[in-house]
N, CA, C and O atoms as a MOPAC input file, in Angstrom:
PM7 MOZYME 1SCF
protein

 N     66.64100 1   133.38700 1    29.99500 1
 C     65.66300 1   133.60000 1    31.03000 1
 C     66.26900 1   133.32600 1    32.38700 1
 O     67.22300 1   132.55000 1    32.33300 1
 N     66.03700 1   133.65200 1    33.27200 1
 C     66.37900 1   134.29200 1    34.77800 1
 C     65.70800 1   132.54700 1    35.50500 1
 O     64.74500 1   131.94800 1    35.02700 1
 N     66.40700 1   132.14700 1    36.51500 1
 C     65.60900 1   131.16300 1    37.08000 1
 C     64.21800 1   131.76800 1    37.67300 1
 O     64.09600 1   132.82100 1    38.29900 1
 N     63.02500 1   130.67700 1    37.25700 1
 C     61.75800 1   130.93200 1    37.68700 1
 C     60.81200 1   130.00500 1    37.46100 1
 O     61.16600 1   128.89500 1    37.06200 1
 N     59.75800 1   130.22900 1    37.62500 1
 C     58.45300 1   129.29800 1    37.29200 1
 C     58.02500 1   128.93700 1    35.92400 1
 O     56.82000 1   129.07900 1    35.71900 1
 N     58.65300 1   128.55600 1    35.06500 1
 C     58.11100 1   128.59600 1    33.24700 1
 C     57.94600 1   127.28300 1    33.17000 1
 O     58.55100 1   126.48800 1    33.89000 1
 N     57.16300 1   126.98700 1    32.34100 1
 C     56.36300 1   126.20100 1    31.30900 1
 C     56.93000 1   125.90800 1    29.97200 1
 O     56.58400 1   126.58100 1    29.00100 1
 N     57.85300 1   124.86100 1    29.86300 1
 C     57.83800 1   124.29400 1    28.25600 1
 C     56.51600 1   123.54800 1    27.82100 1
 O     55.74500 1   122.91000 1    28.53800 1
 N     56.45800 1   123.76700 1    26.59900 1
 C     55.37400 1   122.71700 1    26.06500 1
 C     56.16300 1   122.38600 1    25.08400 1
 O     56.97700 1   123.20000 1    24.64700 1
 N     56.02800 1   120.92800 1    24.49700 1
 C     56.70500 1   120.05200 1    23.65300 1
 C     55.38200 1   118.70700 1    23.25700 1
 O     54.54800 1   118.00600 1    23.83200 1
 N     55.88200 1   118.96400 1    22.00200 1
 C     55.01100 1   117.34400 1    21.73900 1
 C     55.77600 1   116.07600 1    22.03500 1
 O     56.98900 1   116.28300 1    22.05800 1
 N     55.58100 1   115.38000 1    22.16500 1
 C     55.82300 1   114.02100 1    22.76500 1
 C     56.78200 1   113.04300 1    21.71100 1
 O     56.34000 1   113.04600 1    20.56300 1
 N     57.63600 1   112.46800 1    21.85000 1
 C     58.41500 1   111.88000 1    20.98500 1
 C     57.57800 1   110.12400 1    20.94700 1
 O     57.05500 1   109.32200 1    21.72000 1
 N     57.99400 1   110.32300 1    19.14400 1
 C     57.46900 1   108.97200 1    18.92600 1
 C     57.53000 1   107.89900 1    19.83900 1
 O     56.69900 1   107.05200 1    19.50900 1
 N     58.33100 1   107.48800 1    21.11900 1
 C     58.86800 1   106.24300 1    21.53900 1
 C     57.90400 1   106.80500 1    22.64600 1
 O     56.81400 1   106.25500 1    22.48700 1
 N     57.86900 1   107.65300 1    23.67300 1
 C     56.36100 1   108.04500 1    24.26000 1
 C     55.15400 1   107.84800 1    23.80700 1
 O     54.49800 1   106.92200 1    24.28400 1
 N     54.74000 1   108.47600 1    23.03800 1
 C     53.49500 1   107.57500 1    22.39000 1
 C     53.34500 1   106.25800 1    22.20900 1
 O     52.28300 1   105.69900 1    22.48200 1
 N     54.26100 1   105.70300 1    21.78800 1
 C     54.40200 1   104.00300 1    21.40100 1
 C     54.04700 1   103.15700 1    22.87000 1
 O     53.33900 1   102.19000 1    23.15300 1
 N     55.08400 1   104.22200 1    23.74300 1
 C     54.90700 1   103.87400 1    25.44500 1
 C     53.74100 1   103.86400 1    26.21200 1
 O     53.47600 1   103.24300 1    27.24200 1
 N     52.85500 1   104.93100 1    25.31000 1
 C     51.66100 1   105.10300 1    26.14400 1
 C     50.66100 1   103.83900 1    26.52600 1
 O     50.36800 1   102.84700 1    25.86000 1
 N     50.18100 1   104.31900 1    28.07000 1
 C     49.44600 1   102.81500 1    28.25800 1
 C     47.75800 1   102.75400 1    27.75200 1
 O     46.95800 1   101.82900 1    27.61100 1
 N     47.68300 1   104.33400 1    27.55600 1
 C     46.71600 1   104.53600 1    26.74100 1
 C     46.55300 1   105.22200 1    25.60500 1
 O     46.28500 1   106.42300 1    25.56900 1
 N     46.75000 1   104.28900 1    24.35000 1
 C     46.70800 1   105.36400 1    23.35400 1
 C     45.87500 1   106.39500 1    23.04900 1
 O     46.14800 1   107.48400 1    22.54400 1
 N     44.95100 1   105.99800 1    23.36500 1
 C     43.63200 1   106.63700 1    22.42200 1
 C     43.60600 1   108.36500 1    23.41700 1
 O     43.07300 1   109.44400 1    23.15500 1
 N     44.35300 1   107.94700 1    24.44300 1
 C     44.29200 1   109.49900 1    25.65300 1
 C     45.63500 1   110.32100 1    24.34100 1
 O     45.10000 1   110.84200 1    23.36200 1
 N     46.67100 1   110.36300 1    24.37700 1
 C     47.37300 1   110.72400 1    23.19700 1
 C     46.57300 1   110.89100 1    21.94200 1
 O     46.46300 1   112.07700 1    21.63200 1
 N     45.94100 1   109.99100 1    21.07100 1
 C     45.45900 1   110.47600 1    20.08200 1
 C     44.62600 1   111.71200 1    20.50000 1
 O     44.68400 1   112.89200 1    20.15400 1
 N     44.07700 1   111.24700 1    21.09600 1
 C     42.89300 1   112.82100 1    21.71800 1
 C     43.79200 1   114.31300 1    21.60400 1
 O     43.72600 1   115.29800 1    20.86800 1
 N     44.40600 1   114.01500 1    22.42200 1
 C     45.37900 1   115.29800 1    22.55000 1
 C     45.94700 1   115.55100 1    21.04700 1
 O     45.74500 1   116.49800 1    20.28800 1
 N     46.62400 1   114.53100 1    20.90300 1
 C     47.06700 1   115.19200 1    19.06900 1
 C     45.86200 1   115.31600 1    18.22900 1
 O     46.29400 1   115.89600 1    17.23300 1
 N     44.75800 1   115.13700 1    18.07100 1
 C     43.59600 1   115.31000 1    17.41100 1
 C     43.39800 1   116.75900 1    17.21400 1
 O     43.37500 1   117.57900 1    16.29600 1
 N     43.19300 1   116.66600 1    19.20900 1
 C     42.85000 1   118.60800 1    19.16300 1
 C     43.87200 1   119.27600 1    19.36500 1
 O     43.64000 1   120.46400 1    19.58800 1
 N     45.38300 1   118.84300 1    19.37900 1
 C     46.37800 1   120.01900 1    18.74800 1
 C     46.40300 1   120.22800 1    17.55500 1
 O     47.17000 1   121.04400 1    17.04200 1
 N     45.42800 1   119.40600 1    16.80700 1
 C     45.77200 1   119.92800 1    15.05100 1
 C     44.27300 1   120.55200 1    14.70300 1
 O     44.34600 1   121.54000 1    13.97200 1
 N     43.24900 1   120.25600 1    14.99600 1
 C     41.74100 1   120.73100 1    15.38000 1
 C     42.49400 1   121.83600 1    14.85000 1
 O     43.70000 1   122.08000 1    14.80600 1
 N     41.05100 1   122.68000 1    14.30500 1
 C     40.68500 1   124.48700 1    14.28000 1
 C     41.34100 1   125.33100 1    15.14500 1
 O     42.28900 1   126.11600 1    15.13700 1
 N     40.03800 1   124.65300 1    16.31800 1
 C     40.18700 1   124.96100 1    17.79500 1
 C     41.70500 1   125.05700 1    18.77400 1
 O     42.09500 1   125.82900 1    19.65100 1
 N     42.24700 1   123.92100 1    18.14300 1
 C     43.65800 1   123.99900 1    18.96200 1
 C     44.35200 1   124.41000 1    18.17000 1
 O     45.38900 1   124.72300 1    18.75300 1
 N     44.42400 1   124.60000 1    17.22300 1
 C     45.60800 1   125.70200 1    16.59700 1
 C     44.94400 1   126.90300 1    17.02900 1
 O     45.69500 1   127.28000 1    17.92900 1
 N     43.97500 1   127.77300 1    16.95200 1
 C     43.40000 1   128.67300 1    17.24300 1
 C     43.90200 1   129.23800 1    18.70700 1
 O     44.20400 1   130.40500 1    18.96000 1
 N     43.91600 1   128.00600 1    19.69000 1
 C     44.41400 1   127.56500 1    21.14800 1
 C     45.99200 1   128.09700 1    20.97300 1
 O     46.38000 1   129.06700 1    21.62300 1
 N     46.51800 1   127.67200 1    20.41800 1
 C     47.95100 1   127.75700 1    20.18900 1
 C     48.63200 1   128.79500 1    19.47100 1
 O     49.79200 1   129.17800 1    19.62800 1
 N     48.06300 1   129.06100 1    18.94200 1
 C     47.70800 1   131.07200 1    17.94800 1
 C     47.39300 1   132.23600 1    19.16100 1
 O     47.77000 1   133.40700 1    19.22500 1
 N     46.55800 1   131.44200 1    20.08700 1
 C     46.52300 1   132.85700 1    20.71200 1
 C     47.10700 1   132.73400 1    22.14200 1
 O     46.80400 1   133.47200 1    23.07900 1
 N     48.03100 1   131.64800 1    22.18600 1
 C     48.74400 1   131.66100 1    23.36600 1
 C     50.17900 1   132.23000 1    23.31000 1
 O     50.91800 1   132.77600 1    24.13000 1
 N     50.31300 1   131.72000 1    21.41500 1
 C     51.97200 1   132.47300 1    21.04000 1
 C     51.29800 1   134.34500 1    20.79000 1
 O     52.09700 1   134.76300 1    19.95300 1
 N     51.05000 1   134.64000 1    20.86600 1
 C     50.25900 1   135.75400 1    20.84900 1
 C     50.42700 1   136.58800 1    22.14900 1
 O     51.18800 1   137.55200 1    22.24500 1
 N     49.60900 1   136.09600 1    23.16400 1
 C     49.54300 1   136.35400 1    24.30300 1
 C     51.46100 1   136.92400 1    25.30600 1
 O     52.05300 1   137.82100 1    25.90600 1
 N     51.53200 1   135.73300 1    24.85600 1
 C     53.41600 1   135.71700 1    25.04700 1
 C     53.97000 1   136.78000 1    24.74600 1
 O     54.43500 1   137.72400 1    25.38400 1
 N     53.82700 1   136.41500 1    23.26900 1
 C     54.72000 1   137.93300 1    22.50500 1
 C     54.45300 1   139.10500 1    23.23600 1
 O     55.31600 1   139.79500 1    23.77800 1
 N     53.02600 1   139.35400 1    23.24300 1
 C     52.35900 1   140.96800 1    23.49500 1
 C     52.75100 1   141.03200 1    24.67900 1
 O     53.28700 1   142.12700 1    24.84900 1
 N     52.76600 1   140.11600 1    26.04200 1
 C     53.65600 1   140.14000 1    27.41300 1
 C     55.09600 1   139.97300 1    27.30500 1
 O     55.81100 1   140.62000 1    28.07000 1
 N     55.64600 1   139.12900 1    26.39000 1
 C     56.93400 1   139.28800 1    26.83200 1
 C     57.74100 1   140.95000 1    27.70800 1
 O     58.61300 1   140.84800 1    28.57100 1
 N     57.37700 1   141.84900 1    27.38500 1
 C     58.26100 1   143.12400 1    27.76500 1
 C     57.19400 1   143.59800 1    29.32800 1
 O     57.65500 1   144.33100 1    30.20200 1
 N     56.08200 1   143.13700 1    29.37800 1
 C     55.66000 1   143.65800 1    30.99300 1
 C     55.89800 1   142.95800 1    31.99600 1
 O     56.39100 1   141.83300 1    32.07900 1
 N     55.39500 1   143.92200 1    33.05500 1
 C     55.99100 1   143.34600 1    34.31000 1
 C     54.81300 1   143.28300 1    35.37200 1
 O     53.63200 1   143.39600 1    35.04200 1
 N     55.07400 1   143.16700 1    36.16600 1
 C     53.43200 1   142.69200 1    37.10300 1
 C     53.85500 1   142.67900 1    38.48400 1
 O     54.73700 1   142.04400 1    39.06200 1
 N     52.61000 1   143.94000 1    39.05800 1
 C     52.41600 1   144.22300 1    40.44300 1
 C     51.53000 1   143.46000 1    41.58000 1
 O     50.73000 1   144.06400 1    42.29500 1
 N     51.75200 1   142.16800 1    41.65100 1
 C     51.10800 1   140.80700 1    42.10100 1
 C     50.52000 1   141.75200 1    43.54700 1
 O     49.30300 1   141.88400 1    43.67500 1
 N     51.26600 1   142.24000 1    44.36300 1
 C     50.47800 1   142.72600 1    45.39300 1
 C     49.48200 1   143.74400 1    45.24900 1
 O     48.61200 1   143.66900 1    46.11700 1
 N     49.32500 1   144.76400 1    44.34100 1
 C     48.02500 1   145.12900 1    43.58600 1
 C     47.01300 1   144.86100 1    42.67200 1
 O     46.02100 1   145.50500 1    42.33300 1
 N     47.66900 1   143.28200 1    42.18500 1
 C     47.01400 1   142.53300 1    41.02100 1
 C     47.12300 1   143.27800 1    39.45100 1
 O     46.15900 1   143.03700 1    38.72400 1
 N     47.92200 1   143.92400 1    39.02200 1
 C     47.90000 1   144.59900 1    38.54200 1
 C     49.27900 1   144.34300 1    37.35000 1
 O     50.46100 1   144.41700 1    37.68700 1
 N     48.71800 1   143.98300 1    35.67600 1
 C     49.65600 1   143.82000 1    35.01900 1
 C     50.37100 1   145.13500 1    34.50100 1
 O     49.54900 1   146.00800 1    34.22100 1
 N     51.51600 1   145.45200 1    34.32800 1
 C     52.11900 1   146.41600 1    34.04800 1
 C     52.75400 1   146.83200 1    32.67500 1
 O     53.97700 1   146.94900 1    32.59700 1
 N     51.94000 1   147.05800 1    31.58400 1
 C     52.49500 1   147.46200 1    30.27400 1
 C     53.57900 1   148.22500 1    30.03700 1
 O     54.04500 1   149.09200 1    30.77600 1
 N     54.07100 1   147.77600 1    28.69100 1
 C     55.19600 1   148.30900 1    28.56300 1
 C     55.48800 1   150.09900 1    28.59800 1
 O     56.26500 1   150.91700 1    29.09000 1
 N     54.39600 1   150.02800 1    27.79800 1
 C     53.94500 1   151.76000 1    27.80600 1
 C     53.52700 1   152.44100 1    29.34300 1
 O     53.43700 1   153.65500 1    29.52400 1
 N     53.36300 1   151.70600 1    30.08900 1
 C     53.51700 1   151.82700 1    31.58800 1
 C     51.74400 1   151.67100 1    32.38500 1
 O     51.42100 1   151.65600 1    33.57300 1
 N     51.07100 1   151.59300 1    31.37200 1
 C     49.61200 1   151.31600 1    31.84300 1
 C     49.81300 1   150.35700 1    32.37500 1
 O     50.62300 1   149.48900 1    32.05000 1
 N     48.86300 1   150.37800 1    33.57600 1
 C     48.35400 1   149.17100 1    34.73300 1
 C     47.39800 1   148.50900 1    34.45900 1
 O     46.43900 1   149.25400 1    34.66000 1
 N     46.93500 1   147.27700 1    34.02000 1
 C     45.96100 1   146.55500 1    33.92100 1
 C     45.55200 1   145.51700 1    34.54100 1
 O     46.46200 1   144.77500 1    34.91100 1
 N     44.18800 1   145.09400 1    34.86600 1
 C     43.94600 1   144.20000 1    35.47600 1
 C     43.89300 1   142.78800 1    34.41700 1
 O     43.72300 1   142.94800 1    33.20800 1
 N     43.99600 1   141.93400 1    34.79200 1
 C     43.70400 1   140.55500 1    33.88800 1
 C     42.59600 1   140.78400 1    32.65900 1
 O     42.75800 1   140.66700 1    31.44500 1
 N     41.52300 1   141.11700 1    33.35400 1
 C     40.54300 1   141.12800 1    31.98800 1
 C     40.72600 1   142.11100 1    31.55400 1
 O     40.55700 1   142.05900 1    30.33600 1
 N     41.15500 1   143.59400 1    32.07900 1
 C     41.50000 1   144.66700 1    30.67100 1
 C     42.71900 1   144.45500 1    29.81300 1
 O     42.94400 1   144.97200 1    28.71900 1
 N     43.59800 1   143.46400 1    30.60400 1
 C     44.26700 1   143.08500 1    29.44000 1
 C     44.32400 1   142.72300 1    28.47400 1
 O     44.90500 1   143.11100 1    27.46100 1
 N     43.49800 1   141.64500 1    28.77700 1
 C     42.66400 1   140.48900 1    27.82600 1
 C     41.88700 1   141.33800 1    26.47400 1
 O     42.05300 1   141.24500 1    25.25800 1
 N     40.94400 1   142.22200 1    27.34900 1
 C     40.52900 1   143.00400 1    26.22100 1
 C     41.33900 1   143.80800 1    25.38400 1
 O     41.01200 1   143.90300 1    24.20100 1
 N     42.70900 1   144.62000 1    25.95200 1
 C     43.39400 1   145.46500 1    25.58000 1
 C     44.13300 1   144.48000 1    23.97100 1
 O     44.46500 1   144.87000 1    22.85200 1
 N     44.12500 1   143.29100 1    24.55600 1
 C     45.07700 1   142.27900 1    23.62000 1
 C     43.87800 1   141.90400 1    22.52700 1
 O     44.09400 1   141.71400 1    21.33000 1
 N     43.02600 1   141.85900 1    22.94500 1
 C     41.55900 1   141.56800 1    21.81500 1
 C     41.71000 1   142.03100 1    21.11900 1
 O     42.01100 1   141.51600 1    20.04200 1
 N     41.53800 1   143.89000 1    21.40400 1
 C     41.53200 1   144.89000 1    20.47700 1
 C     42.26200 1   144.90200 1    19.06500 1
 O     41.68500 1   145.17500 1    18.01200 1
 N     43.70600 1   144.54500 1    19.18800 1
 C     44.48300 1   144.28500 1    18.20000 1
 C     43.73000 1   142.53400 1    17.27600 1
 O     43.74500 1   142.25800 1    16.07600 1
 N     43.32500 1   141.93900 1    18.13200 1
 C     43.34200 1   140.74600 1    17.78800 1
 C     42.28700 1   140.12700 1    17.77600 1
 O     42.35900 1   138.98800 1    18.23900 1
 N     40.97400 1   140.57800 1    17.28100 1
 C     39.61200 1   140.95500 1    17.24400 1
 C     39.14600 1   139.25100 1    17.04000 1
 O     38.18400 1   138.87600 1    17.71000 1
 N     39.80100 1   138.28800 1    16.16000 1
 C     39.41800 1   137.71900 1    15.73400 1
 C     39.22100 1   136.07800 1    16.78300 1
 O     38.48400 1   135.09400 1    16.72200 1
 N     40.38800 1   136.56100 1    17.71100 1
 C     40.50400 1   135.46300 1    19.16200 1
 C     39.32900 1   135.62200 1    20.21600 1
 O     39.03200 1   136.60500 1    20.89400 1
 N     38.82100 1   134.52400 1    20.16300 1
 C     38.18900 1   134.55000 1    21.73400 1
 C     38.66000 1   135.31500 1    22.70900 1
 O     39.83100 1   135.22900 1    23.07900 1
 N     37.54600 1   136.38600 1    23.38100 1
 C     38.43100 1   136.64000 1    24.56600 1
 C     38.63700 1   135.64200 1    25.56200 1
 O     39.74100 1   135.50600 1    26.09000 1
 N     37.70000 1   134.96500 1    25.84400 1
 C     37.88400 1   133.87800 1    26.63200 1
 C     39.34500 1   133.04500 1    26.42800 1
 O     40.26600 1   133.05500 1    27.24400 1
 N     39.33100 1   132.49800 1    25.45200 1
 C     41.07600 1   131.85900 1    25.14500 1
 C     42.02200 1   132.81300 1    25.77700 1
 O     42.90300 1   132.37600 1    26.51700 1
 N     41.85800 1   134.59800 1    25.44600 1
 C     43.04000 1   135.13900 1    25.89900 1
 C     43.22500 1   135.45500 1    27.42600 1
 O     44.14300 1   135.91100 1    28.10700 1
 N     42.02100 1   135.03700 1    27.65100 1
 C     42.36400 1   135.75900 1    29.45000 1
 C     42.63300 1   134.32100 1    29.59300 1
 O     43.65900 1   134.25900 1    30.27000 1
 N     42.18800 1   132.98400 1    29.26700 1
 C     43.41100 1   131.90000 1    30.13000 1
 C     44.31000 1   132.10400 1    29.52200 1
 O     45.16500 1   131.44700 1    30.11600 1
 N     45.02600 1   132.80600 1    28.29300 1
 C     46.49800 1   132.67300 1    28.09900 1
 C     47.25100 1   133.77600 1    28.96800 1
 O     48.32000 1   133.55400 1    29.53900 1
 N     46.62400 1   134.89500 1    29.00000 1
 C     47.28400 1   135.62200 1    29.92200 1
 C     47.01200 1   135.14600 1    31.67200 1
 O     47.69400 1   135.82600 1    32.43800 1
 N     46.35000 1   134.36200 1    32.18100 1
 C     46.61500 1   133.68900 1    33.57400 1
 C     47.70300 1   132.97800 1    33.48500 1
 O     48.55600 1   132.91500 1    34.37100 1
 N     47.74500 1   132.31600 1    32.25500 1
 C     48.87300 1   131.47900 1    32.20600 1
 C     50.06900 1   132.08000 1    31.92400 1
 O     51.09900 1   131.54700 1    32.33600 1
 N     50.10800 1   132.95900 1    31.38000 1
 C     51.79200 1   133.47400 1    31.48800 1
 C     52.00900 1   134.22400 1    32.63600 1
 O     53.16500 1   134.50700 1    32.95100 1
 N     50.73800 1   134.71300 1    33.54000 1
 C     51.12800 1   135.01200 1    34.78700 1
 C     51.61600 1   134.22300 1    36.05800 1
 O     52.34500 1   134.49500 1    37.01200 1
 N     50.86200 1   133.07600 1    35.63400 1
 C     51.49500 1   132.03700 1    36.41500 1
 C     52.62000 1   130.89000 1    36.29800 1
 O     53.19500 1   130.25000 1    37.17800 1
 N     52.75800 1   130.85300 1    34.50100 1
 C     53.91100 1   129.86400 1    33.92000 1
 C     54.89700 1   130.78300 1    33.38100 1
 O     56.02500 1   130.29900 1    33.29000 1
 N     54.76400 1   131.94800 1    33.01100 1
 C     55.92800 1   132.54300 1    32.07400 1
 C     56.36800 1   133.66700 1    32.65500 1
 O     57.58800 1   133.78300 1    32.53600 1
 N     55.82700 1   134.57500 1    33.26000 1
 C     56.30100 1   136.01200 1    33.83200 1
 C     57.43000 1   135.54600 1    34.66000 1
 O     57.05400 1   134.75200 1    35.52200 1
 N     58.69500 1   135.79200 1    34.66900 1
 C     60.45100 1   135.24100 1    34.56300 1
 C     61.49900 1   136.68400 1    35.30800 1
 O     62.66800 1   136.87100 1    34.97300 1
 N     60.78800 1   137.51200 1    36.28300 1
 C     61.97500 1   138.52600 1    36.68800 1
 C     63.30700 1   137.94100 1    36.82200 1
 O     63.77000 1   137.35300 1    37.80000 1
 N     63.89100 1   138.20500 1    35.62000 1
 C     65.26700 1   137.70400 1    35.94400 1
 C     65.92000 1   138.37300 1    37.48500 1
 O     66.91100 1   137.71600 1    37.80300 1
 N     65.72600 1   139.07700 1    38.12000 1
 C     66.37700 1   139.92300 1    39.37400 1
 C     65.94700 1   139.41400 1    40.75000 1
 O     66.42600 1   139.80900 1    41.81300 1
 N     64.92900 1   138.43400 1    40.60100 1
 C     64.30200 1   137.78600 1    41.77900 1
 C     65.12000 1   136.77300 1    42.65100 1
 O     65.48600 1   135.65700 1    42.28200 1
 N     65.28100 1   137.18800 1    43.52400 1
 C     65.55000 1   135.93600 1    44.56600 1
 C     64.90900 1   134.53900 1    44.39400 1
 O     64.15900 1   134.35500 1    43.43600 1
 N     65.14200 1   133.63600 1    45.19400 1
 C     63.99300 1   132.50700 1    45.39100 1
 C     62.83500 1   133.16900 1    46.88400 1
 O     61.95600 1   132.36100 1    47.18500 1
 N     62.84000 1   133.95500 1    47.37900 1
 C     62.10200 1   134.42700 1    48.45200 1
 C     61.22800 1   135.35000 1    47.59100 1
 O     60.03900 1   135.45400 1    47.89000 1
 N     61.74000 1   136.04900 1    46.51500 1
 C     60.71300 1   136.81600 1    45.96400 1
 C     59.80200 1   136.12200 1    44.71600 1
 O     58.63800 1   136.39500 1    44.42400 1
 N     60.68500 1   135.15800 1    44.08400 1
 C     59.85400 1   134.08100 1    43.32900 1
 C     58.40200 1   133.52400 1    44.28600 1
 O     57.21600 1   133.76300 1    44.05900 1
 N     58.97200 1   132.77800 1    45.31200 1
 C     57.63800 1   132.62000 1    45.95600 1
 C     56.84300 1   133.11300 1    46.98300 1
 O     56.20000 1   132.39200 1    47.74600 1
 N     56.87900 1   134.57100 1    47.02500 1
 C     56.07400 1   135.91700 1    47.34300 1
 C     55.28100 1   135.83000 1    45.80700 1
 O     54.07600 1   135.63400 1    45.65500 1
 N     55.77800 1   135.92800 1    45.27800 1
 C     55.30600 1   136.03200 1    43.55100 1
 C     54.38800 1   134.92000 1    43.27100 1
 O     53.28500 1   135.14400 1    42.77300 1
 N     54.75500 1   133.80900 1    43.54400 1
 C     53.58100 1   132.94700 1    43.46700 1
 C     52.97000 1   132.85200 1    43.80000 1
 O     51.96200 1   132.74700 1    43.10100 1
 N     52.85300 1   132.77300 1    45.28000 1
 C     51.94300 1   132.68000 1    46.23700 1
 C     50.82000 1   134.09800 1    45.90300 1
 O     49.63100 1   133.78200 1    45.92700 1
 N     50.96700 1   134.82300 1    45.75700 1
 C     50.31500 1   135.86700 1    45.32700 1
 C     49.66100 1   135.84700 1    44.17600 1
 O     48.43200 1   135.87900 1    44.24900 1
 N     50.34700 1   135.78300 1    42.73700 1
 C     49.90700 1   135.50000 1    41.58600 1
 C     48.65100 1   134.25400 1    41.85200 1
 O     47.46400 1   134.54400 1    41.70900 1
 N     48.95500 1   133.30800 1    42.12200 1
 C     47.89200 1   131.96400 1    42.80600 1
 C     46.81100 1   132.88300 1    43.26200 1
 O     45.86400 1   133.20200 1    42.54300 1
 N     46.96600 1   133.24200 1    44.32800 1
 C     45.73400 1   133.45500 1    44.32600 1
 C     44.66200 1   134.79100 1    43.79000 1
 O     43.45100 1   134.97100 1    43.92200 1
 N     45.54000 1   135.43300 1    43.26800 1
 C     45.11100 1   136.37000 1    42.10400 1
 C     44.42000 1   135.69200 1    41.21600 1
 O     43.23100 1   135.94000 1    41.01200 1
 N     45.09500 1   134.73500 1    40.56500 1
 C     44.49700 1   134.57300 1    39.38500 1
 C     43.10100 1   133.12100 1    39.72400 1
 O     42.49500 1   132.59200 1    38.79200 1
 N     42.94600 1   132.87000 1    40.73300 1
 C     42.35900 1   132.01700 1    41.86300 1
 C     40.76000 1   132.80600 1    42.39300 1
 O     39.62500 1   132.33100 1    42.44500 1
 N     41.24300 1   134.06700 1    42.70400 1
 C     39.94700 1   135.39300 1    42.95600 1
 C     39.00800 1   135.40300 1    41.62200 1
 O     37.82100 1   135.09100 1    41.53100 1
 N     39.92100 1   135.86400 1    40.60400 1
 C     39.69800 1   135.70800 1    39.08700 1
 C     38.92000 1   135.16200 1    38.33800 1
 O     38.21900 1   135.43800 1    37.36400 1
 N     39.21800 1   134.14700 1    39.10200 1
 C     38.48800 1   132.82700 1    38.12000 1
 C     37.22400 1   132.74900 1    38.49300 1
 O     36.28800 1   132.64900 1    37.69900 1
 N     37.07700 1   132.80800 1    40.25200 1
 C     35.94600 1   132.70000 1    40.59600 1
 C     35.21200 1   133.72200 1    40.68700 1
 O     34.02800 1   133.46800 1    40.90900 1
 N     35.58600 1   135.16800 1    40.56200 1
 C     34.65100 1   136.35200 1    40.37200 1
 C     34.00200 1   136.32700 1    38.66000 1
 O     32.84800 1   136.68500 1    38.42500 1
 N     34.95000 1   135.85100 1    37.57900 1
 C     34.52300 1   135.94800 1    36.20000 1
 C     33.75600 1   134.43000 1    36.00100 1
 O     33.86700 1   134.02000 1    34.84600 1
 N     33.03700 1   133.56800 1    36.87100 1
 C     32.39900 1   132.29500 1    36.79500 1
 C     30.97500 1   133.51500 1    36.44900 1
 O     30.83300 1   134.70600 1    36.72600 1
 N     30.21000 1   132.62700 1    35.81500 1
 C     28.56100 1   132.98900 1    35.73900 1
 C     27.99200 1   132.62000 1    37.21100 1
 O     28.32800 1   131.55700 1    37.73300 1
 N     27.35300 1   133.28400 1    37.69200 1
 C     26.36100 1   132.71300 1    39.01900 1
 C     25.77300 1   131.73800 1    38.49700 1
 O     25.36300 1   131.48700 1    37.36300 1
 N     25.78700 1   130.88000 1    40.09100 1
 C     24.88000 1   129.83000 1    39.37800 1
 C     23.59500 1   130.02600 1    39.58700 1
 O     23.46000 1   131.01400 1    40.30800 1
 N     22.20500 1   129.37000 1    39.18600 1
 C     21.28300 1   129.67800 1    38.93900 1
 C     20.92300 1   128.82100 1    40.70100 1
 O     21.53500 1   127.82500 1    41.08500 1
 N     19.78700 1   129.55000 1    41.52900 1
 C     19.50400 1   128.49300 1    42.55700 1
 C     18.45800 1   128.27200 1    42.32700 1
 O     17.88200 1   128.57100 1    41.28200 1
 N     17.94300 1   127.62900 1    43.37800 1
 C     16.41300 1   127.06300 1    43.32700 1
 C     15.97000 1   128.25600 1    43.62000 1
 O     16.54800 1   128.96900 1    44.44000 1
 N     14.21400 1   128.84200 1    42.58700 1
 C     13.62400 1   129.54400 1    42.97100 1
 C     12.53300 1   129.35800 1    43.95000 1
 O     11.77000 1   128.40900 1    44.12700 1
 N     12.65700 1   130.59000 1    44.58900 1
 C     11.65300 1   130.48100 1    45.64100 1
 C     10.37900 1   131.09000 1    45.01500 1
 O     10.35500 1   131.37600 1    43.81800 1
 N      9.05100 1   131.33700 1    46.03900 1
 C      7.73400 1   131.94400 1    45.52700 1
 C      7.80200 1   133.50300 1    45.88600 1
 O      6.83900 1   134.26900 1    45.88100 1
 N      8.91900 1   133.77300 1    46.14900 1
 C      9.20300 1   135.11100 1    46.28200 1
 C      9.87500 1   136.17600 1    45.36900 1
 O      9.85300 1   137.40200 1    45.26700 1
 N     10.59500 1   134.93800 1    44.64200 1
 C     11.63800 1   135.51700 1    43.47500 1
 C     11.08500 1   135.29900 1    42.29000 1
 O     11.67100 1   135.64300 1    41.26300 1

């Protein structure tokens, strides 16, 4: 991989845990990495990866770029990746695909000036995102509404 913005995840070595000043915050976390739910979590993030590893992404149009050359936005991705994978939350997959837009997408050919054009952009892409796909919140009704 090309220098860039990535994300290892690793579990924690026995002598860390032992270290911890709070255990029970660790047990939590290893609880729900072995949970349904977090393998499920972790199923559809190695998932997510795979099916991105080969695209590329047009941050100044917001726009993920399939291999087959279709343009997608975050959530048609999400869905596009569903489709095959019916059985994942979409919800899980659109944060796994924010997250490889923001921890894993790796142009090996990038400068450090275009790395953070790339971030700075991606940020707040996936920043718009979040807050356009929130539910409204409910306000106080008036005697009009």
């Amino acid at each position: 991989m090309g220098k860039g913005w990535s994300i290892e995840y690793r579990l924690p070595s026995i002598e860390e845990i032992e270290a911890a000043e709070d255990p029970s915050f660790v047990d939590d976390v290893l609880e729900y990495a072995n949970s349904p739910e977090g393998l499920l979590h972790s199923d559809v993030s190695d998932t997510v990866s795979d099916v991105l590893e080969r695209a590329d992404v047009d941050a100044k149009e917001r726009q993920i770029i399939w291999e087959d050359g279709e343009r997608l936005s975050i959530t048609a991705s999400a869905q596009r990746i569903r489709a095959a994978h019916p059985d994942y939350p979409l919800n899980f997959i659109e944060e796994h695909v924010i997250e490889w837009l923001l921890g894993e997408f790796d142009p090996p050919t990038y400068t450090p000036e275009q790395f953070d054009e790339l971030d700075r952009l991606t940020h707040a892409w996936a920043e718009d995102h979040k807050r356009q796909s929130k539910p409204p919140q409910k306000g106080s009704r008036t005697r009009h509404s």
